[in-house]
PyMOL Python script that loads the backbone (N, CA, C, O; Angstrom):
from pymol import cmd

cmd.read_pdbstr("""\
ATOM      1  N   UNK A   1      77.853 -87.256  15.056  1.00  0.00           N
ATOM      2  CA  UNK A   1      77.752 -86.221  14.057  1.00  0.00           C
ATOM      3  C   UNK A   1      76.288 -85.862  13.872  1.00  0.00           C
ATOM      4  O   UNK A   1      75.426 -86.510  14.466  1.00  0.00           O
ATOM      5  N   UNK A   2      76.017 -84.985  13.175  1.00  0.00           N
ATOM      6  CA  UNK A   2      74.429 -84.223  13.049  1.00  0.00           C
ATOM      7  C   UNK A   2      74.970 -84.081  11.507  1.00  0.00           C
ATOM      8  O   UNK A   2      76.104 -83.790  11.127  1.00  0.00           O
ATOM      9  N   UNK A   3      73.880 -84.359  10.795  1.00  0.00           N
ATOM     10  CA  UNK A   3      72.943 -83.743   9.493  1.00  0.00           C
ATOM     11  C   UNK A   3      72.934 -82.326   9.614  1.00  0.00           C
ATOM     12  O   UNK A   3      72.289 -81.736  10.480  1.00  0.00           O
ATOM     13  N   UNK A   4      73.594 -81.813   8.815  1.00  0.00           N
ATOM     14  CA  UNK A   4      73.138 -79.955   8.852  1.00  0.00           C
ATOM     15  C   UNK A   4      73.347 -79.848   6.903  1.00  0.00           C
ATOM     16  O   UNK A   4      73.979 -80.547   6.111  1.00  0.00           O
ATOM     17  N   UNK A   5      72.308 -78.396   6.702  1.00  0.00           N
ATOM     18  CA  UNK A   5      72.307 -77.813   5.333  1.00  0.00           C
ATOM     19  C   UNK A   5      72.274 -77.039   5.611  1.00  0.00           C
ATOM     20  O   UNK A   5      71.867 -76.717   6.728  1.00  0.00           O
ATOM     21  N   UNK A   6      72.922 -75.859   4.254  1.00  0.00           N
ATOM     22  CA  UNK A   6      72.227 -74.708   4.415  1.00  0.00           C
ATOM     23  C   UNK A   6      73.063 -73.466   5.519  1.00  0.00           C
ATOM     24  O   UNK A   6      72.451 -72.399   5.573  1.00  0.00           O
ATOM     25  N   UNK A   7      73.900 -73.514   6.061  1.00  0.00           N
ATOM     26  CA  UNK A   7      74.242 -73.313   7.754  1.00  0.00           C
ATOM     27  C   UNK A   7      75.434 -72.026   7.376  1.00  0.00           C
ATOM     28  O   UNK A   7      76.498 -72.163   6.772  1.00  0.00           O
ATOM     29  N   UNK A   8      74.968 -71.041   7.833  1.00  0.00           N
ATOM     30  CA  UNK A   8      76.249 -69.585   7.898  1.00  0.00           C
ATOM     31  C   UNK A   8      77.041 -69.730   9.227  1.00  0.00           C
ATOM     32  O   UNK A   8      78.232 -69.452   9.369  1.00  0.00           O
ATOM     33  N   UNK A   9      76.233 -70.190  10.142  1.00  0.00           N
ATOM     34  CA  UNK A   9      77.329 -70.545  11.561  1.00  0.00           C
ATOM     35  C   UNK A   9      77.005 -71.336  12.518  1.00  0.00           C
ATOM     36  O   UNK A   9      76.004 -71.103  13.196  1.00  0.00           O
ATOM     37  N   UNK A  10      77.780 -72.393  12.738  1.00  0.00           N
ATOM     38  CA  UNK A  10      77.727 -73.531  13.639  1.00  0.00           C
ATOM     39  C   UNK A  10      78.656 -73.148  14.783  1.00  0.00           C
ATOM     40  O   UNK A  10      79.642 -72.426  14.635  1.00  0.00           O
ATOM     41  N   UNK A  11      78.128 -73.884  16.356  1.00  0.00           N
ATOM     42  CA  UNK A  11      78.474 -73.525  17.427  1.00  0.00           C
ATOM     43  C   UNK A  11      78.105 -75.153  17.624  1.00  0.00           C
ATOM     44  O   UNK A  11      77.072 -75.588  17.114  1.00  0.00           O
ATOM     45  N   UNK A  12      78.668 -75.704  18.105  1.00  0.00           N
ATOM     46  CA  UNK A  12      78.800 -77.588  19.192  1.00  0.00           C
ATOM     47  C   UNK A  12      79.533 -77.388  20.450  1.00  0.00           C
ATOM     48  O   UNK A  12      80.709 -77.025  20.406  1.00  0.00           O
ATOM     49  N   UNK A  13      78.739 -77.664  21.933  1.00  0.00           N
ATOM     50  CA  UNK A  13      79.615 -77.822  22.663  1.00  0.00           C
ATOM     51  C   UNK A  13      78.785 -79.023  23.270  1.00  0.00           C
ATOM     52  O   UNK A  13      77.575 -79.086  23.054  1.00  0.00           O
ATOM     53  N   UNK A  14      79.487 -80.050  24.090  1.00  0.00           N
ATOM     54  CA  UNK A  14      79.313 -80.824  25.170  1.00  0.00           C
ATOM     55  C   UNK A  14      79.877 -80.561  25.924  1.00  0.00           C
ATOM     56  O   UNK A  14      81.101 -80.434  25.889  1.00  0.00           O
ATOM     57  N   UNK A  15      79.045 -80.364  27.012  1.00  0.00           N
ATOM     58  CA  UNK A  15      79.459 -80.118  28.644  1.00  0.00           C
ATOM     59  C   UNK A  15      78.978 -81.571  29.541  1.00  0.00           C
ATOM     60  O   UNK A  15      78.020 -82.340  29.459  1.00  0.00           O
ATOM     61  N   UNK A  16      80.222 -81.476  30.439  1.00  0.00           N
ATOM     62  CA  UNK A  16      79.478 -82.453  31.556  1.00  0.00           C
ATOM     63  C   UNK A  16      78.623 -81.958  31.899  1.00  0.00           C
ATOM     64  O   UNK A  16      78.159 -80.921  31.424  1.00  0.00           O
ATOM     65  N   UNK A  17      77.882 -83.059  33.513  1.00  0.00           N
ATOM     66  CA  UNK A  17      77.264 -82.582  34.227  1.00  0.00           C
ATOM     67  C   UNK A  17      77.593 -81.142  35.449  1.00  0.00           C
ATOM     68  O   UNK A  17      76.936 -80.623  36.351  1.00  0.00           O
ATOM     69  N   UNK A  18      78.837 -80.937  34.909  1.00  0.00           N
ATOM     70  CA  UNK A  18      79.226 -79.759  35.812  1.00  0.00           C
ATOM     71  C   UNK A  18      79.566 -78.709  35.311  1.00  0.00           C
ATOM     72  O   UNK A  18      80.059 -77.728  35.868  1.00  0.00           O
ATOM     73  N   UNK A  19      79.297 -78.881  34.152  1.00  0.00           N
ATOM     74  CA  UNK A  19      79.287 -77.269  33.141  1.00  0.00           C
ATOM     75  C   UNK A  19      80.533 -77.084  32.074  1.00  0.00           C
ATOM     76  O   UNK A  19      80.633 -76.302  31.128  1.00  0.00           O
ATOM     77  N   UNK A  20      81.741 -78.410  32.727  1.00  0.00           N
ATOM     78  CA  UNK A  20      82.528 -78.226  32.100  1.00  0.00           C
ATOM     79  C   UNK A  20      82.568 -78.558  30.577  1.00  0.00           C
ATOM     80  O   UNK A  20      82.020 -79.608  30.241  1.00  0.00           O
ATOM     81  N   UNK A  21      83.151 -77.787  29.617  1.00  0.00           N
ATOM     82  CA  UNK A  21      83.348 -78.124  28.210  1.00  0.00           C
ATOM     83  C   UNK A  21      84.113 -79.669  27.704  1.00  0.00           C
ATOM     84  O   UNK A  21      85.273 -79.647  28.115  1.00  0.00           O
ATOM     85  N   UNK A  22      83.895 -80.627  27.151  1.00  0.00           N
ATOM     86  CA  UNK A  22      84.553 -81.247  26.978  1.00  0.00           C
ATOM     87  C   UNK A  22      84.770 -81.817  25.503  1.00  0.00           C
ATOM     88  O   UNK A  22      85.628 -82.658  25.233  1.00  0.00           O
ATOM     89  N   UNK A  23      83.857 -81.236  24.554  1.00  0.00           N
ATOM     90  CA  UNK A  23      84.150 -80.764  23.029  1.00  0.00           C
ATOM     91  C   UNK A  23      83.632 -79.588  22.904  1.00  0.00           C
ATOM     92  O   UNK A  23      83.172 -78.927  23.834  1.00  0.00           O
ATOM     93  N   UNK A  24      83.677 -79.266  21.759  1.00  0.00           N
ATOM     94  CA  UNK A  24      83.281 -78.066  20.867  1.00  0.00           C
ATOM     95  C   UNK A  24      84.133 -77.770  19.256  1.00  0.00           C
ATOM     96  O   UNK A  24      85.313 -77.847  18.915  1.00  0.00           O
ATOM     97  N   UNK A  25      82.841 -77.401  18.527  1.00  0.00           N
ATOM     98  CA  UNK A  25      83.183 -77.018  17.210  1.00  0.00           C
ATOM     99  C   UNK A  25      82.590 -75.821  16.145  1.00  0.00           C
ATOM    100  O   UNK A  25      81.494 -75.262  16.094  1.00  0.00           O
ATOM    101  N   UNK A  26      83.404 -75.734  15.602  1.00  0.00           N
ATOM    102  CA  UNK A  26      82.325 -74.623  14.907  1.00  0.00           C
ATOM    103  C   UNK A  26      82.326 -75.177  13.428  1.00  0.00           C
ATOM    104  O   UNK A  26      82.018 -74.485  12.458  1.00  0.00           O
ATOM    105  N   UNK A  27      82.725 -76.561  13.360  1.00  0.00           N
ATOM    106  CA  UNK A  27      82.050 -76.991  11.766  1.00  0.00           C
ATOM    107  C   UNK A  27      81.132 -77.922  11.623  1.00  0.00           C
ATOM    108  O   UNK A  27      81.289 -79.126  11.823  1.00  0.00           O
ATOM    109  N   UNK A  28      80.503 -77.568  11.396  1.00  0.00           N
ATOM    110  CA  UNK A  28      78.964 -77.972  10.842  1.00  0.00           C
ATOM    111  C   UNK A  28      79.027 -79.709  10.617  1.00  0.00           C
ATOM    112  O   UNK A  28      78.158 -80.393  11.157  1.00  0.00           O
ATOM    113  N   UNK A  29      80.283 -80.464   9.656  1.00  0.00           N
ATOM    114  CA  UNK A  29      80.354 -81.289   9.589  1.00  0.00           C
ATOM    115  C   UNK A  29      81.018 -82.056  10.029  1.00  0.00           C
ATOM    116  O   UNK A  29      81.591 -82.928   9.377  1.00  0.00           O
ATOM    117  N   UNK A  30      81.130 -81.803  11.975  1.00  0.00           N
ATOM    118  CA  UNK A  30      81.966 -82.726  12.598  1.00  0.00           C
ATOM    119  C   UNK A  30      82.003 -84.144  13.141  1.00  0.00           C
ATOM    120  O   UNK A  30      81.189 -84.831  12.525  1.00  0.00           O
ATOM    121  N   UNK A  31      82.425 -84.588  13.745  1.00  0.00           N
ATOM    122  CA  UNK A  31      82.428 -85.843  14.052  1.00  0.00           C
ATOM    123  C   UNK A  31      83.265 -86.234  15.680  1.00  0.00           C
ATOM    124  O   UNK A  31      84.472 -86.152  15.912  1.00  0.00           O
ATOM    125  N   UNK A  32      82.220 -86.640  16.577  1.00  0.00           N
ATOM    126  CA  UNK A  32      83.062 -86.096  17.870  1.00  0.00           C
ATOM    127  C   UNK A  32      83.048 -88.064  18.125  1.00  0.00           C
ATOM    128  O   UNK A  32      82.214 -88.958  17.983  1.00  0.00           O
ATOM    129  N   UNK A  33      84.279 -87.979  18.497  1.00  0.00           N
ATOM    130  CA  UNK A  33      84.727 -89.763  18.502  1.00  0.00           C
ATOM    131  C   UNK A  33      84.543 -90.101  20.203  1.00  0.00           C
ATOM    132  O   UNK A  33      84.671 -91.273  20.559  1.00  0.00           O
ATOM    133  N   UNK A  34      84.345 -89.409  20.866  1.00  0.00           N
ATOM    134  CA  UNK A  34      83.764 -89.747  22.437  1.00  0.00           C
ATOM    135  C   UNK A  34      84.711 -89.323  23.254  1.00  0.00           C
ATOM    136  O   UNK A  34      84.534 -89.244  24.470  1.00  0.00           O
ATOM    137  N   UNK A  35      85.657 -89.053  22.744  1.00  0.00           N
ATOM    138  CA  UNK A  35      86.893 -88.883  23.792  1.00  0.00           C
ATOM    139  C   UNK A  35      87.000 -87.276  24.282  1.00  0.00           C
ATOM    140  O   UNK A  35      86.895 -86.245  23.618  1.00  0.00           O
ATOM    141  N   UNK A  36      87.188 -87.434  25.348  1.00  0.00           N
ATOM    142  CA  UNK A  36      87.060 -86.229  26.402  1.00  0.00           C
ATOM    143  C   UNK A  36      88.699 -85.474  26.006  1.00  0.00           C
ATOM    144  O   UNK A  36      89.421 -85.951  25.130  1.00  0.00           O
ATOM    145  N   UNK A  37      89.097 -84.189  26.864  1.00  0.00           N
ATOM    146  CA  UNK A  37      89.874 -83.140  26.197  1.00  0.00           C
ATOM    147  C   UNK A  37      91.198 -83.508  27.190  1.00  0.00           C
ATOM    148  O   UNK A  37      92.217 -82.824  27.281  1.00  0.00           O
ATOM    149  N   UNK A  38      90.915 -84.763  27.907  1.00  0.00           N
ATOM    150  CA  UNK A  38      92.046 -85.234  28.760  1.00  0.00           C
ATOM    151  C   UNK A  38      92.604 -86.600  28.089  1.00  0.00           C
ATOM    152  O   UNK A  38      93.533 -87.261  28.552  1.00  0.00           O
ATOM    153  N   UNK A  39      91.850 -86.914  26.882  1.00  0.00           N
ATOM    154  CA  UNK A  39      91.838 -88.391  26.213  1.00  0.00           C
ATOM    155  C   UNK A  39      91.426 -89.341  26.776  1.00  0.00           C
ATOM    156  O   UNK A  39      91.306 -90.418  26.191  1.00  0.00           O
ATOM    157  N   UNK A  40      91.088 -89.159  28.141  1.00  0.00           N
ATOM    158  CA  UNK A  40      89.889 -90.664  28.696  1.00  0.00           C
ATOM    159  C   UNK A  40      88.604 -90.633  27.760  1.00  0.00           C
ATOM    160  O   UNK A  40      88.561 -89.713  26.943  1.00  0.00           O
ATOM    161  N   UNK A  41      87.522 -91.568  27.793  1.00  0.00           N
ATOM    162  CA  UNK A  41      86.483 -92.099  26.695  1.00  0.00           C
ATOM    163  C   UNK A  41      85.493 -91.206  27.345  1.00  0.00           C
ATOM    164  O   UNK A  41      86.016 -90.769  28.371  1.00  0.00           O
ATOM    165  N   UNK A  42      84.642 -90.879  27.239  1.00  0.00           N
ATOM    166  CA  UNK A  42      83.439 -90.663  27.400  1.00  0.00           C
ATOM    167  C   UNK A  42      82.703 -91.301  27.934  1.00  0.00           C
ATOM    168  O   UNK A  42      82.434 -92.340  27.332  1.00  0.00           O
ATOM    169  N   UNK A  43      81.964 -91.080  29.321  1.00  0.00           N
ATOM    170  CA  UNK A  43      80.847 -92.182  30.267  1.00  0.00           C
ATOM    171  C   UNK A  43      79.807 -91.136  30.534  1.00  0.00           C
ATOM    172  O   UNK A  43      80.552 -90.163  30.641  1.00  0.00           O
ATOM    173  N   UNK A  44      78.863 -90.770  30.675  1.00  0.00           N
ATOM    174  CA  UNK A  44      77.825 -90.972  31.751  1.00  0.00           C
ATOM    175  C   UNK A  44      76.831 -90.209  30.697  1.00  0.00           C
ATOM    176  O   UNK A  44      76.548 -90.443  29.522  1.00  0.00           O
ATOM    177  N   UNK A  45      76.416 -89.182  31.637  1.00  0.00           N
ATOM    178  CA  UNK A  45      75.484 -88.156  31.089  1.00  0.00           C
ATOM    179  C   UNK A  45      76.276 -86.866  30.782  1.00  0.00           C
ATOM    180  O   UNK A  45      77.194 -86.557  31.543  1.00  0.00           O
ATOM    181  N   UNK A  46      75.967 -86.061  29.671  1.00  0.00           N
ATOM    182  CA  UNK A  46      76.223 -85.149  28.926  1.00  0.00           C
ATOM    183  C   UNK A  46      74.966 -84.290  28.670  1.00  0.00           C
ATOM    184  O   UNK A  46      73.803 -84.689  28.600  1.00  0.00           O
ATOM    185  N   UNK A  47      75.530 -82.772  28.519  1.00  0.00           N
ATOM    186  CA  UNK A  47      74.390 -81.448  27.592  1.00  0.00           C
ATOM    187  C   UNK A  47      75.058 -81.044  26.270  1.00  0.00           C
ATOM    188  O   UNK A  47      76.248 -80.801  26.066  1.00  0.00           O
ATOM    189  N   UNK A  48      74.283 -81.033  25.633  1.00  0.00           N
ATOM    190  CA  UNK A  48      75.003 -80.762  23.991  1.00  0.00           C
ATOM    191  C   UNK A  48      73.742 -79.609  23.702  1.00  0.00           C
ATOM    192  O   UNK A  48      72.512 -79.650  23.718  1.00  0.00           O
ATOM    193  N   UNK A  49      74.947 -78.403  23.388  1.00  0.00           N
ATOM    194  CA  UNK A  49      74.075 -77.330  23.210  1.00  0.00           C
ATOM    195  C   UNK A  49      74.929 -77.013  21.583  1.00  0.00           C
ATOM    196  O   UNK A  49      76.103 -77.116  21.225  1.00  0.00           O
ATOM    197  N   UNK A  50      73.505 -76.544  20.811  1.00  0.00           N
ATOM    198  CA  UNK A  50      73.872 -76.082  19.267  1.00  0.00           C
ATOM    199  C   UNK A  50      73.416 -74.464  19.108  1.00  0.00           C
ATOM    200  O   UNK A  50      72.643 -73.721  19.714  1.00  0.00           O
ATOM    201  N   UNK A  51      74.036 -74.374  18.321  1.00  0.00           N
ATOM    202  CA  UNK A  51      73.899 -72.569  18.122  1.00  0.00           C
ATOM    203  C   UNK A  51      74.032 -72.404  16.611  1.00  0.00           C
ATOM    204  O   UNK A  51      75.239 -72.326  16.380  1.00  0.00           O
ATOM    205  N   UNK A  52      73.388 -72.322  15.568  1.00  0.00           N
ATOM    206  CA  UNK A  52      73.402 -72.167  14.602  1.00  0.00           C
ATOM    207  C   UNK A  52      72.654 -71.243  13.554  1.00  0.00           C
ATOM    208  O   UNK A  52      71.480 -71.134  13.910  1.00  0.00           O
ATOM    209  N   UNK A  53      72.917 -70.522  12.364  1.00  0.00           N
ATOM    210  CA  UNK A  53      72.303 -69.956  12.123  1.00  0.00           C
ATOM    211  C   UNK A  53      72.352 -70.214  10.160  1.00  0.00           C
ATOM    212  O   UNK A  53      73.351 -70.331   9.451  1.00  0.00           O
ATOM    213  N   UNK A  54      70.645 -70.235   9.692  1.00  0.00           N
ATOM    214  CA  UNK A  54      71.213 -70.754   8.130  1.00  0.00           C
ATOM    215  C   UNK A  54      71.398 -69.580   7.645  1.00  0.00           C
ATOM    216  O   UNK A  54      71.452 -68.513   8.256  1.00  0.00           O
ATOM    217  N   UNK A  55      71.547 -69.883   5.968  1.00  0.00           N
ATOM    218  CA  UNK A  55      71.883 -69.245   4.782  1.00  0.00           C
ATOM    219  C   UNK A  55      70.429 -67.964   5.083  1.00  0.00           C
ATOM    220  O   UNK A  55      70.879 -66.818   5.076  1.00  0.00           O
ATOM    221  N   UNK A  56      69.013 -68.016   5.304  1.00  0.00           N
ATOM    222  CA  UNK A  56      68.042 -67.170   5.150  1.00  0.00           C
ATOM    223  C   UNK A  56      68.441 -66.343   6.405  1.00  0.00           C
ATOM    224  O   UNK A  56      67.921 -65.238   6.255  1.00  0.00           O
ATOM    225  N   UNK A  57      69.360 -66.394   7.965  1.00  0.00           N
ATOM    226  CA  UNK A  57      69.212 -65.633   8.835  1.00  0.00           C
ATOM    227  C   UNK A  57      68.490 -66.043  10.073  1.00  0.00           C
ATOM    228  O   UNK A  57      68.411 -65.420  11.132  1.00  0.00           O
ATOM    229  N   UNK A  58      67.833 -67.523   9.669  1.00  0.00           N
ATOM    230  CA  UNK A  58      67.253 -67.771  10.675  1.00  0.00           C
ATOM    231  C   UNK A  58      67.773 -68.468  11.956  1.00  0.00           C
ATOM    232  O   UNK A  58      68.240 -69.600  11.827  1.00  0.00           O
ATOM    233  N   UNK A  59      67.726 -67.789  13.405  1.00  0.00           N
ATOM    234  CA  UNK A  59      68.711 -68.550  14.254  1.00  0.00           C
ATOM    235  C   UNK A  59      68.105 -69.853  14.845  1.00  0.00           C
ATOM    236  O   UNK A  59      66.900 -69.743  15.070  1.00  0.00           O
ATOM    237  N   UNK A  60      68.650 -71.066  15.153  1.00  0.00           N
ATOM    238  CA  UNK A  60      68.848 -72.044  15.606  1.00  0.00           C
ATOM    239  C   UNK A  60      69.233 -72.444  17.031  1.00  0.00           C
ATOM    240  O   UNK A  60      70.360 -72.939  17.031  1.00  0.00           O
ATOM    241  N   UNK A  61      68.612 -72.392  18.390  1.00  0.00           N
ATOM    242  CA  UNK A  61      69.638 -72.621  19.543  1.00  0.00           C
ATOM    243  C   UNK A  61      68.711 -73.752  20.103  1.00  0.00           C
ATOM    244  O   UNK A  61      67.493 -73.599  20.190  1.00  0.00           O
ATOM    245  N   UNK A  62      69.502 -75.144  20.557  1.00  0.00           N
ATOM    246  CA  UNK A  62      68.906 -76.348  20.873  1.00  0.00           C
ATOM    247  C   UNK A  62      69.921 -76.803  22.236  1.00  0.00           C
ATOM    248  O   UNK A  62      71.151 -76.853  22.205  1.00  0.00           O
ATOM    249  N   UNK A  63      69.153 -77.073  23.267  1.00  0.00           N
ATOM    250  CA  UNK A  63      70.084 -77.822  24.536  1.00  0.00           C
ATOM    251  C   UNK A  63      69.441 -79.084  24.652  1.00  0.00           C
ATOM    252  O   UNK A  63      68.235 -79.013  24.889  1.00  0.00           O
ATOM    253  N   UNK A  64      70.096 -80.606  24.512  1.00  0.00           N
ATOM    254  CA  UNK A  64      69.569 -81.997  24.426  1.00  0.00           C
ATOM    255  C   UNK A  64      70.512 -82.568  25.531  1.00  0.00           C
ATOM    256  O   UNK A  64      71.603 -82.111  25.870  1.00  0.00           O
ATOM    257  N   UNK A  65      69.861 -83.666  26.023  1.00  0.00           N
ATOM    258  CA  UNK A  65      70.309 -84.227  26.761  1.00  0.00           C
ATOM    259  C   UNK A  65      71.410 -85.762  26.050  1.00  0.00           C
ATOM    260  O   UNK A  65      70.884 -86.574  25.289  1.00  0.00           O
ATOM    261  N   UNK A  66      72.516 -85.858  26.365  1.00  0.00           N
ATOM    262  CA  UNK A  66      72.929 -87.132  25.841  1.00  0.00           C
ATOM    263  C   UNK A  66      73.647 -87.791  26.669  1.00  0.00           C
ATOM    264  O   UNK A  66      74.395 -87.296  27.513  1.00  0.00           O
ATOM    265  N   UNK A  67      73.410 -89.207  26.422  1.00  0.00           N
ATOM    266  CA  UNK A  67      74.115 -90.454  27.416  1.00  0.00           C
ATOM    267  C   UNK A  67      74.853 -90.931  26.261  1.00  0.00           C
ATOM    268  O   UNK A  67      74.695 -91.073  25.048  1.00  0.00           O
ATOM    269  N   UNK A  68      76.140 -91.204  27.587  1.00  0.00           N
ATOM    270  CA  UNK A  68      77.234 -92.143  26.499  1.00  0.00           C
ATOM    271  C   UNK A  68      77.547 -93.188  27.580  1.00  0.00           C
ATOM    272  O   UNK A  68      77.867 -92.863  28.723  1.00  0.00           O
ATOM    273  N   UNK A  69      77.437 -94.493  27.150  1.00  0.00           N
ATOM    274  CA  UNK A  69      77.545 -96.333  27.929  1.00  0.00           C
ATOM    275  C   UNK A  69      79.216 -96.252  27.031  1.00  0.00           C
ATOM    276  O   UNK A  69      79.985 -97.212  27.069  1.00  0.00           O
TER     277      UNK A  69
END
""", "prot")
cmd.dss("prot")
cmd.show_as("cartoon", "prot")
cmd.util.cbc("prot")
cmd.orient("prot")
């Protein structure tokens, strides 16, 4: 999960390493439990891209790298 305030629109996706989607959300206060969209767990390397924009208008777009053991 992520810390967010303040927020008019949230965008979450994790993609594998091959572009494919394997979450996504558009609420701000989610909680992604590791499990992939086939219900196997979550392994390797992941891109988690955010798209957000607050209450003043100001936009938000972040691409991070994440590992899941």
């Amino acid at each position: 999960k992520i810390k967010t305030k303040g927020l008019d629109v949230f965008y979450i996706s994790i993609q594998d390493q091959k572009g494919t989607e394997v979450f996504t959300s558009n609420d701000p206060y989610f909680e992604w439990d590791g499990m992939l969209l086939d219900g196997s767990k979550a392994s390797g390397s992941y891109v988690v891209v955010i798209i957000a924009e607050g209450e003043d208008g100001q936009l938000f777009k972040e691409m991070k790298a994440l590992r899941v053991e």
